[in-house]
C-alpha positions in Angstrom: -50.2 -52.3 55.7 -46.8 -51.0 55.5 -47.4 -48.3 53.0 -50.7 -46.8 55.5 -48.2 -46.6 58.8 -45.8 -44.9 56.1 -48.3 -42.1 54.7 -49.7 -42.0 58.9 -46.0 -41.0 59.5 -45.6 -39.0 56.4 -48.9 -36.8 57.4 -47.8 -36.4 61.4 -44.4 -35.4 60.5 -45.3 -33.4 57.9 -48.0 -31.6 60.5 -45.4 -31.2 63.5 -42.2 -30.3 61.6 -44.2 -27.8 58.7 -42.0 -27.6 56.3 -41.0 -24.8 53.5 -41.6 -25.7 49.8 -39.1 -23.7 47.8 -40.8 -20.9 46.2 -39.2 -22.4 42.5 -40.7 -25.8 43.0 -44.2 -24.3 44.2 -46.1 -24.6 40.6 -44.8 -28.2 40.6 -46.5 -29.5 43.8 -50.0 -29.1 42.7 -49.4 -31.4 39.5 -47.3 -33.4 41.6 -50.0 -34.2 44.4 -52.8 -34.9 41.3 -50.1 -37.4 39.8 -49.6 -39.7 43.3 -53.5 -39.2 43.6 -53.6 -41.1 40.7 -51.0 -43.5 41.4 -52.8 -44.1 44.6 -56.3 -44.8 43.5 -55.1 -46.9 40.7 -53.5 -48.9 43.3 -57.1 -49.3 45.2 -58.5 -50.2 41.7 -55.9 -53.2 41.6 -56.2 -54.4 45.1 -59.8 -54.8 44.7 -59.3 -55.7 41.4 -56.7 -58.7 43.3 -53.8 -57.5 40.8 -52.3 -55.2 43.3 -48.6 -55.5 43.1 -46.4 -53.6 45.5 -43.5 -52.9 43.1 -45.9 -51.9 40.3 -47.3 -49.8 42.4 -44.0 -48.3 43.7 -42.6 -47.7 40.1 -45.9 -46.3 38.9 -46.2 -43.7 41.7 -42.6 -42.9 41.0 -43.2 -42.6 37.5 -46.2 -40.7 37.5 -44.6 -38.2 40.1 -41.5 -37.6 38.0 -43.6 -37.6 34.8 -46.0 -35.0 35.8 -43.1 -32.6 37.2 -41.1 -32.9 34.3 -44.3 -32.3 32.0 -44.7 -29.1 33.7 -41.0 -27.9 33.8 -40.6 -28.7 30.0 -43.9 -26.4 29.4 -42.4 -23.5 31.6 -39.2 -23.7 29.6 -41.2 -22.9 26.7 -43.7 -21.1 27.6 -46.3 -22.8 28.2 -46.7 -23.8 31.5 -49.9 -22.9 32.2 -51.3 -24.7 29.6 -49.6 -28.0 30.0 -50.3 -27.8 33.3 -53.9 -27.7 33.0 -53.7 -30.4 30.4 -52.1 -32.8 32.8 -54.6 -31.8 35.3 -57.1 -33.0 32.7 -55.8 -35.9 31.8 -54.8 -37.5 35.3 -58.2 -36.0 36.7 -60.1 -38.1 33.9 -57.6 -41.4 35.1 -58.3 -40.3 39.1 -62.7 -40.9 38.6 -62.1 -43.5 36.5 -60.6 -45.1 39.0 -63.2 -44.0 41.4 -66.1 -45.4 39.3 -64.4 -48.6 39.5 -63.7 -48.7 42.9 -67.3 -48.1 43.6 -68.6 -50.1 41.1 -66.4 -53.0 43.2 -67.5 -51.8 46.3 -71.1 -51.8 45.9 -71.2 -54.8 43.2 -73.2 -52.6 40.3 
């Protein structure tokens, strides 16, 4: 319950105060959001699943986040950016229905 009131806060504070990404970071939040996406539904996946655990869940959303960004920096430093970028994209987009399918598949008992 804690972590809902925190993204409710997150999302209003985020929509009154409107902040500036830096214009350097800007190609990182796209991979970044897709990463926590996944971090998130694979948390719904183990709480239905009753093998949620908050500090897994923590570390992996971390993880994921960091990961993901520092996928994408290493591909810019060599030039491939683009590509890695749509390669992660891939890959946590593949994890982020998987997930789904599960969670529907627990949701409506099929």
């Amino acid at each position: 319950m804690i972590a809902v009131i925190g993204l409710i806060i997150g999302v209003v504070l985020g929509l009154v105060l409107n902040p500036s990404m830096p214009v350097a970071l800007q190609p990182y939040l796209p991979i970044m959001i897709m990463a926590a996406l996944d971090a998130l539904f694979g948390a719904a996946r183990a709480y239905l699943g009753h093998t949620f655990s908050d500090k897994v869940f923590v570390v992996s959303f971390l993880s994921n986040v960091a990961i993901a960004g520092l996928m994408v920096w290493m591909g810019d430093q060599i030039g491939v950016g683009a590509q890695l970028s749509t390669a992660v994209v891939v890959v946590l987009g593949i994890r982020i229905f998987t997930n789904m399918a599960a969670i529907r598949r627990a949701l409506l008992h099929v």
